[in-house]
N, C-alpha and C positions, 0 to 999 in steps of 0.2 A: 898170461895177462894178469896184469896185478889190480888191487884193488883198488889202485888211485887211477886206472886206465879206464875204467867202467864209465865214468859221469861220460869221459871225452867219444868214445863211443857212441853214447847214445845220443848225445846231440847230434853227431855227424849225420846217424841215421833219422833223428827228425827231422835237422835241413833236407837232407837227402828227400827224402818223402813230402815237404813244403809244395816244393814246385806242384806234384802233383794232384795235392788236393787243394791248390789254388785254380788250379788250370781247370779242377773239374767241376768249382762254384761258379768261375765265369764262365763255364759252360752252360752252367744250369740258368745263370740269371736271364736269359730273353724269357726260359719257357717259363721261369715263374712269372716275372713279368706278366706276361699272356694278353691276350687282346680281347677286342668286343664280339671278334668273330668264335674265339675259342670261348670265352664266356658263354655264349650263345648256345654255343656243342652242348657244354655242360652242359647249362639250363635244361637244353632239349633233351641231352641222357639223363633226367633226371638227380645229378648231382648237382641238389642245389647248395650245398652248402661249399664243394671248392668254388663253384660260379659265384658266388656272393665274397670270399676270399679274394678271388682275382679280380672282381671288381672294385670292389677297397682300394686294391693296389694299382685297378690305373687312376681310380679319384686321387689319390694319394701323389701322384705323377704329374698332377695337374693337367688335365686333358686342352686339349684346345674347346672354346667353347660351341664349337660347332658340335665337335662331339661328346662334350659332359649331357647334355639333355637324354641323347642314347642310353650313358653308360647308367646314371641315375633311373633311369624309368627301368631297363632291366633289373638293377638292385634293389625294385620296389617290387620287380619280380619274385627274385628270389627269397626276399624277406616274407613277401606273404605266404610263398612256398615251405616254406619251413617253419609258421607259426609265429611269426613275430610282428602282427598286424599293426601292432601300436606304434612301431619302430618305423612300418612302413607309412603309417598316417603322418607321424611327424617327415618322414622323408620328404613325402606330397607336399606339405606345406612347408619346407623349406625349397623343395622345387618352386612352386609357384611366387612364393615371395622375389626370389631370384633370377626368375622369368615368366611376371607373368603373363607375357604377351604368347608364350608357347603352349601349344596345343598340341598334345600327341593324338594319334591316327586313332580314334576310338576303335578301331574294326579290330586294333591289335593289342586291345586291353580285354580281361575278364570281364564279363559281366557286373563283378561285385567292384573289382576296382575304378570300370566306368560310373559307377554312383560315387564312390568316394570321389574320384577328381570331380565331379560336378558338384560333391556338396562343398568342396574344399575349396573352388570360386567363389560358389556364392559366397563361402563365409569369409573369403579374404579380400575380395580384389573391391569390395566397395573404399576401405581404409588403403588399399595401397593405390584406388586411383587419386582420392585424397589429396594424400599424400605427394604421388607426384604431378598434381597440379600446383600445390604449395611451391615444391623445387623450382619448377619452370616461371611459375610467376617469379618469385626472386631471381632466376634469371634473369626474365626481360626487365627487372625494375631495376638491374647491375646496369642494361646493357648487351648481355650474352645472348643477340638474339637467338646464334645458332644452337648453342644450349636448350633456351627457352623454344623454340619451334620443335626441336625433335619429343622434348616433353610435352609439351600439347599435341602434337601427332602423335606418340604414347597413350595418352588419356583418351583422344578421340577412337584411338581404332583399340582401346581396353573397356571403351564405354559400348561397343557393337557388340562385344561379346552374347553368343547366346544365353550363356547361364545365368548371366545377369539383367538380361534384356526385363523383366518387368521393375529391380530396381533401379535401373536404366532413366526408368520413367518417371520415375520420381523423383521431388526432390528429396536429400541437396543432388546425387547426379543430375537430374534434367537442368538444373541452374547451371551446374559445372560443365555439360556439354557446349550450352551456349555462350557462356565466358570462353572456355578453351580454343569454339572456332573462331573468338570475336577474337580474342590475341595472336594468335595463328595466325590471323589473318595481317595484323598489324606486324606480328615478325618478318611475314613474306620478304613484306611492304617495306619494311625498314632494311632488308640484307638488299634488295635488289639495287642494281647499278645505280646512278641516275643519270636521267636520260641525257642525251647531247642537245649541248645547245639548237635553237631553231637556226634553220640557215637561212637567208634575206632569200626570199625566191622573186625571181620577174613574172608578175602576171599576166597571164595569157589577155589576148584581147576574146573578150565576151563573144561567144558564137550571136549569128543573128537569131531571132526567135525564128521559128517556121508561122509563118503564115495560116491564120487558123480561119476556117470556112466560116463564112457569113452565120450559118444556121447551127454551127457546132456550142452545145452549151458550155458555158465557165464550170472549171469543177467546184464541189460544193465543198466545202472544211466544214466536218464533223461542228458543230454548236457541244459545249462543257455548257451543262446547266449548273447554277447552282443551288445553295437554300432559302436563296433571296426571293429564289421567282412562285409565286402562290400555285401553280399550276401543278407544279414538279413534286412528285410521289418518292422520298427521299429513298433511298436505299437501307435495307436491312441488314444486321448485324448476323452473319452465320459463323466466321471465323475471325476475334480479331484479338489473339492472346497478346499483351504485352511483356516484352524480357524482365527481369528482375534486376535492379542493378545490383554492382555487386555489394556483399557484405562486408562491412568494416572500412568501407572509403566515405570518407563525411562532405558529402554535396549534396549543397542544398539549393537547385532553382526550378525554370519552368521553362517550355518554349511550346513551338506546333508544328503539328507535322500535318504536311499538306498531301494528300492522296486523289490519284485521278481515278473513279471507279468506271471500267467499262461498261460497254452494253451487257455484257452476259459475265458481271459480278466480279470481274476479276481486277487484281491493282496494276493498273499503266505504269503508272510514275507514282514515286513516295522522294517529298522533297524536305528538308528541316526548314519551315519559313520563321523562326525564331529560334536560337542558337538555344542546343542542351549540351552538355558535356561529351568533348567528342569521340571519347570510346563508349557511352552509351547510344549517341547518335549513328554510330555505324551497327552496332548492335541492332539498334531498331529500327532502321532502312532496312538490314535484312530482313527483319522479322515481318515486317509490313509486305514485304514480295510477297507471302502465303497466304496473307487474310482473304475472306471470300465473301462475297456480301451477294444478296438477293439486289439486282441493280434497280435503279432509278427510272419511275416510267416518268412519260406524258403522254396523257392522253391513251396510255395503256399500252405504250409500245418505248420498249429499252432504250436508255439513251444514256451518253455520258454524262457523270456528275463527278465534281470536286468538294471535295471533303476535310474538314479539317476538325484538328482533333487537338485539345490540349493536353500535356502533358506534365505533369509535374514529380519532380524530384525531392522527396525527406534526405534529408541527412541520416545514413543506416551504422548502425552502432556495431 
C-alpha cells in the first residue's frame, strides 16, 4: 500500500463505522429524553441531580400545559435537594406568576416548601389580580366580552384564595371583587342570545271565581308603613354598607333607592326610584339584597316599612 493510499483508506473505514454510531445516538435519544415518571425514579433514588437534568430537557420540549405544572414543581424538587434554594424560590414565583390560579396538593410538598408557596402568594397574587382586572376590563371596554368574563372569573375565583383571604378583605381587593362581579355580571348578560320575539297568544276565557261562603273573611294584604305616619318606630340600621364606585370614571349625580324592610329586618325589594348610573345601580341593587336592619314596629309588634335612601355620586379622579 503506498502512501497516497492511506488518507482513502481511512475515510472508507470512517463511513464504514457512520452508520453505526448514528444508529446508536438515535437509539439513545428517547432514554435521554426521559419522562416525568422516570424523573420521579430518580428523585426517589435519590439522584437528584440527573432528575433535575431530565427535567430541563422535557421544559425544554415544551410540555403540554396540563403537564408543565407537574414537571416544574418536581424541578423545585430537585433544586431544593441539591442546595440551590434561591433558584428554587425564583422557580416558585415564576410558577405562580404563570398560573396563578394552580395549587399543588400541599400533602405532597415539604413542610419547608409549603410555607414558601404560601408566602409566595401572598406576596404576588395581590399585583397579579390587579393586574388582571386591568386586561379584562379593557376587554369589555373593546367589546371582547368572552375575553373580558373569563378574566373576571380569573379574578373572582384568584380573590377566594386562602392565602390571601384577609387581603381579600380589604381594600383595593374587596373594591375589585365587587367591580369584577358587577362586570361579570354585565358580560353574561351581553354574550347571551336575545330572546325570541313574543308570539301574539289568544286568551283564555277567565275561569269563574268559586263562590266564596257568606262568613269566609277577605284576605288581608300586608299594610307598608311608612316615615310619614307618627306612630311607626322606624327601623334600625345593623347592615347597610354601600359599593364604591369605581376609581377614575368621572360621574357626577344623585338618585334613591327605594327599599321594602320586612317584619324580621330583612330587604324584600330594592328599586332605583331616581336614575344613578347604571353599572352602579346594578352594583347597588345587589348590595342592598344583604343589608339587615332591626325592623319597624307599631305598637311594638314588627311590621313592613319602605325606606328610602339618597344617594349621591362625586366625580372620582
Amino acid at each position: 500500500m503506498t502512501l497516497r493510499a492511506l488518507p482513502h483508506a481511512c475515510a472508507v473505514a470512517v463511513l464504514l463505522a457512520m452508520p453505526v454510531q448514528l444508529a446508536a445516538q438515535e437509539s439513545l435519544a428517547p432514554a435521554a429524553a426521559g419522562s416525568l415518571t422516570a424523573a420521579r425514579e430518580l428523585y426517589a433514588s435519590a439522584e437528584y441531580k440527573d432528575a433535575l437534568a431530565m427535567l430541563d430537557s422535557l421544559l425544554a420540549a415544551g410540555p403540554s400545559p396540563q403537564e408543565r405544572p407537574s414537571i416544574e414543581l418536581h424541578r423545585i424538587f430537585c433544586l431544593v435537594a441539591v442546595g440551590s434554594t434561591d433558584e428554587a424560590t425564583r422557580a416558585i414565583d415564576a410558577m405562580i406568576v404563570r398560573e396563578p390560579l394552580y395549587r399543588p396538593d400541599m400533602d405532597e410538598l415539604p413542610p419547608r416548601l409549603r410555607t414558601t408557596f404560601g408566602e409566595a402568594r401572598r406576596r404576588l397574587l395581590p399585583a397579579i389580580i390587579q393586574n388582571r382586572y386591568v386586561l379584562a376590563k379593557g376587554a369589555f371596554d373593546r367589546g371582547d366580552f368572552k375575553e373580558a368574563s373569563e378574566g373576571f372569573t380569573q379574578v373572582l375565583v384568584a380573590l377566594s384564595d386562602p392565602d390571601i383571604a384577609p387581603a381579600a378583605g380589604q381594600s383595593p381587593l374587596a373594591d375589585l371583587r365587587v367591580l369584577a362581579a358587577g362586570f361579570n355580571d354585565l358580560t353574561v348578560r351581553a354574550m347571551a342570545p336575545p330572546p325570541p320575539p313574543p308570539q301574539p297568544a289568544i286568551p283564555a276565557p277567565a275561569p269563574a271565581p268559586a263562590p266564596r261562603p257568606a262568613d269566609a273573611p277577605l284576605a288581608r294584604v300586608p299594610t307598608i308603613h311608612t316615615a310619614d305616619e307618627p306612630n311607626v318606630v322606624q327601623p334600625v340600621v345593623l347592615r347597610q354598607d354601600v359599593p364604591p364606585f369605581p376609581r377614575g370614571v368621572a360621574v357626577a349625580n344623585s338618585g334613591v333607592l327605594e327599599i321594602v324592610i320586612s317584619e324580621t329586618g330583612a330587604v324584600e325589594a330594592a328599586t332605583i326610584r331616581e336614575p344613578l348610573d347604571p353599572l352602579y345601580s346594578r352594583l347597588l341593587l345587589a348590595a342592598a339584597r344583604n343589608w339587615a336592619y332591626r325592623p319597624a314596629r307599631l305598637d311594638g309588634v314588627p311590621v313592613k316599612f319602605v325606606k328610602r335612601i339618597q344617594i349621591t355620586l362625586a366625580a372620582n379622579p
